[in-house]
N, C-alpha and C positions, 0 to 999 in steps of 0.2 A: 295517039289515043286522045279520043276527044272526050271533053266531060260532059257530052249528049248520049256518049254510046250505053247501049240497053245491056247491065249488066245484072247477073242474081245480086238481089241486096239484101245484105243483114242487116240485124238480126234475123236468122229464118225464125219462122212459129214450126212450135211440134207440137203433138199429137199427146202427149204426157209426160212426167215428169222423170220417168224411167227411160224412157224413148229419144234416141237421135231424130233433130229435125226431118224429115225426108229429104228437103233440099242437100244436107250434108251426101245423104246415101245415093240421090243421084247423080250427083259429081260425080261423086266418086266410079259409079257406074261408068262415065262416060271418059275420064281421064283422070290420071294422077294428082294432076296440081290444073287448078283454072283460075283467069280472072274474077275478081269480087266486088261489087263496090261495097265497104265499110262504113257502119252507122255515121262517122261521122262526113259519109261524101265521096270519100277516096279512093285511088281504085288499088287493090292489091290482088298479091297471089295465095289463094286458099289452096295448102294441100294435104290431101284427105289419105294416100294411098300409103299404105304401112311402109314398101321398101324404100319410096322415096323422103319420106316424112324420117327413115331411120338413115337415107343418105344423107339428109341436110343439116341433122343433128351430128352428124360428124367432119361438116363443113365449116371451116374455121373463116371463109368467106361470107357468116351471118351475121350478125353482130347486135348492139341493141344501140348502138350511137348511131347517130347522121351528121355527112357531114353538112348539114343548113336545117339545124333544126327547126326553124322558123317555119323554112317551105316544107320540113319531113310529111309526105303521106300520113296521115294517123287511122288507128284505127278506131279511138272515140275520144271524147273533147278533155279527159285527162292525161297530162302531161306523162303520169305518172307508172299510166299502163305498160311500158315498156321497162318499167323496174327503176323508175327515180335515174338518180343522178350514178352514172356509170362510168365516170371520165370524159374525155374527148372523142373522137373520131380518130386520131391518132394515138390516144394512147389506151385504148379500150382492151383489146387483145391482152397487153402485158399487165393491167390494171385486173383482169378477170383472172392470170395465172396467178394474181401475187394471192390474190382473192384466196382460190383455192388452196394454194399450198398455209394460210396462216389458219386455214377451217381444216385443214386434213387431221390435225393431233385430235379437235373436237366432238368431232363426227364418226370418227372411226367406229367398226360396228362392234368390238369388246368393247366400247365407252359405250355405244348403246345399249348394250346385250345387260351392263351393268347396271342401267335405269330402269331394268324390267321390275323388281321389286318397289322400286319407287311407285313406277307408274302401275302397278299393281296395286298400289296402294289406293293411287288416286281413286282409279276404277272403282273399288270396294266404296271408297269414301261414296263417290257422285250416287252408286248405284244405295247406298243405307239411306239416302237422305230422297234418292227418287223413289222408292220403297214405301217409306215412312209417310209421303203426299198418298192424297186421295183424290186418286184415279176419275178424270182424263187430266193426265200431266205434259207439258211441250218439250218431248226428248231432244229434242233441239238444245231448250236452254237450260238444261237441269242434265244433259250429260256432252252429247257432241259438240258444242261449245266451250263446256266446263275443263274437260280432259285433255285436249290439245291444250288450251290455253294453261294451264295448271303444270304441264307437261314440259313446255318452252319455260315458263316461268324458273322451274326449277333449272333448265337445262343453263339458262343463259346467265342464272342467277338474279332475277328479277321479282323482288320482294311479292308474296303471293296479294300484300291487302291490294296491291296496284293494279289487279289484274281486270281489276272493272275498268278503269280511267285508259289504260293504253290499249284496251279489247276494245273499247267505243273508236278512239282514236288509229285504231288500224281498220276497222271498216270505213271510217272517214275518210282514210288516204287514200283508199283503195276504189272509193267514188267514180266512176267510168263518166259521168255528165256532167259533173260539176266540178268545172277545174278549180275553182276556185276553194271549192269545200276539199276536194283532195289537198287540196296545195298549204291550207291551213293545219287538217289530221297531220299530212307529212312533218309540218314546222314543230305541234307540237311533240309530238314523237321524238324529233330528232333532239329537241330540249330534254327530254326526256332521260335519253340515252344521256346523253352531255353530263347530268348530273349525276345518272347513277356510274358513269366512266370514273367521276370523280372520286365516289367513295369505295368502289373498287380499289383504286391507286392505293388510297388507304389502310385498307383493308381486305387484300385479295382473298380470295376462295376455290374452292375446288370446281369451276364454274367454265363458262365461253371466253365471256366477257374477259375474267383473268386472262385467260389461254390469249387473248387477244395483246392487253396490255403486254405482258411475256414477250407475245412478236415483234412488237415494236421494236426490241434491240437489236431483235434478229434480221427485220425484213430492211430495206432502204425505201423508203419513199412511202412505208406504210401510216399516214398520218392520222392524228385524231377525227379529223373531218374523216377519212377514210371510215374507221373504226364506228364512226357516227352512223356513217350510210348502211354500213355492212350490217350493223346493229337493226338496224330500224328495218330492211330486208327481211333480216330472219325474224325478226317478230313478226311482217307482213307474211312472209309464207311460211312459217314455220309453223302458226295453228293455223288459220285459214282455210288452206286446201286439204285438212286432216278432219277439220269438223264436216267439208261436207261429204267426203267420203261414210265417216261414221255414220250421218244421215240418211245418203242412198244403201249405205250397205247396210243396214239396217232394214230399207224401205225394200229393197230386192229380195232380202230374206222372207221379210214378211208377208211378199207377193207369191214365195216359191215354198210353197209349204214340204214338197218332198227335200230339197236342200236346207231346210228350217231343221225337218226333223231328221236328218243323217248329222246335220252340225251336233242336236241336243244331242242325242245319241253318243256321239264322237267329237268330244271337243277338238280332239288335237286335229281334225279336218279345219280346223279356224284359221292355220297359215293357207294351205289352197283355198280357202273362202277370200280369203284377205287379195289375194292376189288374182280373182275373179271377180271381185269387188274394184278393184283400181282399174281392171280390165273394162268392164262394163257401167259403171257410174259414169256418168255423163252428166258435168256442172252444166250452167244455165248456156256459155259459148263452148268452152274446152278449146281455146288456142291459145298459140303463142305466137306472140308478134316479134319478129326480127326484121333489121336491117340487110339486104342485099350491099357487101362493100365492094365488090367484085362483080363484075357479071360471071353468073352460071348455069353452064345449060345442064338440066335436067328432068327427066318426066315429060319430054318431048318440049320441053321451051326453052325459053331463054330470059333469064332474069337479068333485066338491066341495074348498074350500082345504083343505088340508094332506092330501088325499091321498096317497097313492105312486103314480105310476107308472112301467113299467117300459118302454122303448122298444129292442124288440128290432128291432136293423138285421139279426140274421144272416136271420130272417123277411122282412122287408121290401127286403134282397138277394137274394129267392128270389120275389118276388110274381108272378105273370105276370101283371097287369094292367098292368105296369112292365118287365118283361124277355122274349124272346119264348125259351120252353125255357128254364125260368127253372134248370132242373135238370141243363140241360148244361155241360160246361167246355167254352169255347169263347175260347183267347187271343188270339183274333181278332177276338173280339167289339166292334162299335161301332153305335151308343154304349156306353156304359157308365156309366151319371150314377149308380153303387152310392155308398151313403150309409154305410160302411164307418169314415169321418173324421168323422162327419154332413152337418152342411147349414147352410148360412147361420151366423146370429150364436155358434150351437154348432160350428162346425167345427173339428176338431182342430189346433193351432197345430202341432206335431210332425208334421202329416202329410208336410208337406216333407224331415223326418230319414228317416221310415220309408220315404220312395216312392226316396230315395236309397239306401238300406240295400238294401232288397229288389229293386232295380233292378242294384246291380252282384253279389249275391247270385246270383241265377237268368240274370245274364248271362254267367257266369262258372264256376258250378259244374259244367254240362254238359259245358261245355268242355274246363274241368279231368277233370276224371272219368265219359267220358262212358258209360261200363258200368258207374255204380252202381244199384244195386238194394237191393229189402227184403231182408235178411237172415233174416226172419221173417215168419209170416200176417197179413195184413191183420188176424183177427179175435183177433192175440195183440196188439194196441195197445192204449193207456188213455189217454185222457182225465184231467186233474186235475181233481178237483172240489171241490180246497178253496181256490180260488181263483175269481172272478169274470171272470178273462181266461183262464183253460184254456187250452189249449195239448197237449199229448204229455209223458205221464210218461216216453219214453225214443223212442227211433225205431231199433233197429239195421238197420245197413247195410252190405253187402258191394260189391265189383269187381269 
């Protein structure tokens, strides 16, 4: 492969902020997985097709280490887009089970099902105080912001006044072009954690963070540096990709006035809203980047080691060889087997935080406020695109 050959290049442009690229959808038209070049140059494999996009997630041949990371493919000029520091090339695999089994007590979903009054709480709180403003307000940062991060906070046990200083500093990290401004959010983060680990020790709680410290006796080789990194992840996406769901599933309700007003109607239709929401929200890219450590053929190719490839679920929650109107909002919709959390041995351990987030969210707000509306044209919205989980640079809204 030469680095003259004419490939689709991302970022593609779309058509709205609702909207898949087109480019995503005619890939996908034309085969499962295809060559890309990536913003930053590179060439990797985009694949878009629901059943293979749900084989590779059960591929223990992807991984997110290389082994040269110097020469690794990237897919834009932060280090970090691949999830920070994840061990070695070697020891990546056993470094991601220890991962999971010291977050399984945490995450479990009676431990989330038990934060629903907390996080009921918040909601109430964000929405008296968006209520109380005078109208046009940016539900961005007066609720879909405020409630994931308010949410983690408690979950991880991270003092609420902090929640401005490590919410700047995780969009920092999270920097797609500026490795170097990522690479600073990351350092301070990671200090971050360092000290509140500290007075944890001191003082545990009913919290993650504890749950973590606890493991250390348990686990071998689970170190503070570990615990640092792992920390600083679940801050990274533990609100992040929750605010911008609350934003487009927000924004899609308010586009679908017959699914607006069956939601008012019948709150309890807010878990299938929710789950036609993860479905169809479509951040500013929607991939994930992994490492090829094995060659693998699938989707009629052959991925050689140390490739990139890219596995876009927002594509493969739009497939219709998998969804029937793959283009309609429908929160009605059943089944609904969208790969949104992924699939199998990669599924999202948070999914459980966010399906409760976004469940008393969208059960609640209509209720609360049930004549809010855009305050501006669907085609004055933006998309972030200096991030990897996108979301809405702002959303204003009136009553």
């Amino acid at each position: 492969m030469t680095v003259t050959e004419r490939l689709p290049a991302m970022p593609f442009d779309r058509s709205g902020v609702l909207e898949l690229a087109p480019a995503y959808r005619a890939l996908q038209g034309e085969q499962p997985i295809s060559r890309v070049r990536t913003p930053a140059g590179d060439v990797a494999w985009l694949v878009t097709g629901y059943e293979v996009v749900k084989e590779l997630f059960t591929d223990d041949r992807l991984g997110r280490a290389h082994p040269d990371p110097e020469h690794a493919p990237r897919f834009s000029n932060s280090f970090l887009f691949l999830g920070g520091s994840v061990g070695t090339y070697e020891t990546e695999k056993a470094d991601h089970a220890r991962m999971r089994r010291v977050l399984t007590r945490s995450f479990m979903v009676k431990r989330m099902n038990a934060l629903r009054p907390a996080i009921q709480g918040i909601v109430d709180g964000a929405l008296d105080r968006l209520t109380a403003m005078t109208p046009p307000v940016d539900f961005h940062a007066e609720l879909s912001f405020l409630v994931p991060v308010l949410a983690i906070c408690q979950l991880l046990g991270v003092p609420n006044e902090d929640r401005d200083r490590f919410g700047a500093w995780t969009q920092q990290s999270m920097h797609m072009w500026d490795r170097e401004k990522a690479a600073e959010g990351h350092r301070l983060l990671a200090a971050y954690m360092h000290g509140l680990i500290q007075r944890k020790r001191q003082a545990p709680a009913e919290d993650v963070i504890s749950d973590l410290l606890a493991a250390q006796h348990e686990e071998d080789r689970f170190t503070e540096q570990d615990m640092i990194q792992l920390c600083v992840a679940l801050l990274m996406a533990g609100h992040e990709t929750t605010v911008a769901r609350i934003d487009l599933g927000t924004l899609l309700l308010l586009t679908h006035p017959d699914q607006l007003d069956a939601l008012r109607r019948d709150p309890g239709l807010a878990t299938g809203a929710v789950e036609e929401i993860l479905r169809m929200a479509a951040p500013t890219l929607g991939v994930i980047a992994r490492y090829a450590v094995a060659e693998i053929e699938v989707g009629g190719v052959a991925i050689a080691p140390g490739d990139l490839v890219l596995i876009s679920t927002d594509t493969a929650n739009r497939d219709g060889a998998a969804f029937a109107e793959p283009d309609r909002f429908d929160i009605r919709r059943a089944p609904n087997q969208h790969v949104a959390f992924g699939h199998g041995l990669r599924f999202c351990i948070g999914a459980g935080l966010a399906r409760v987030e976004l469940q008393t969210v969208f059960s609640t707000l209509f209720q609360r406020v049930p004549t809010l509306r855009l305050a501006v044209g669907l085609d004055e919205l933006r998309l972030r695109d200096d991030t990897p989980l996108g979301g809405l640079t702002r959303l204003p809204v009136t009553w």
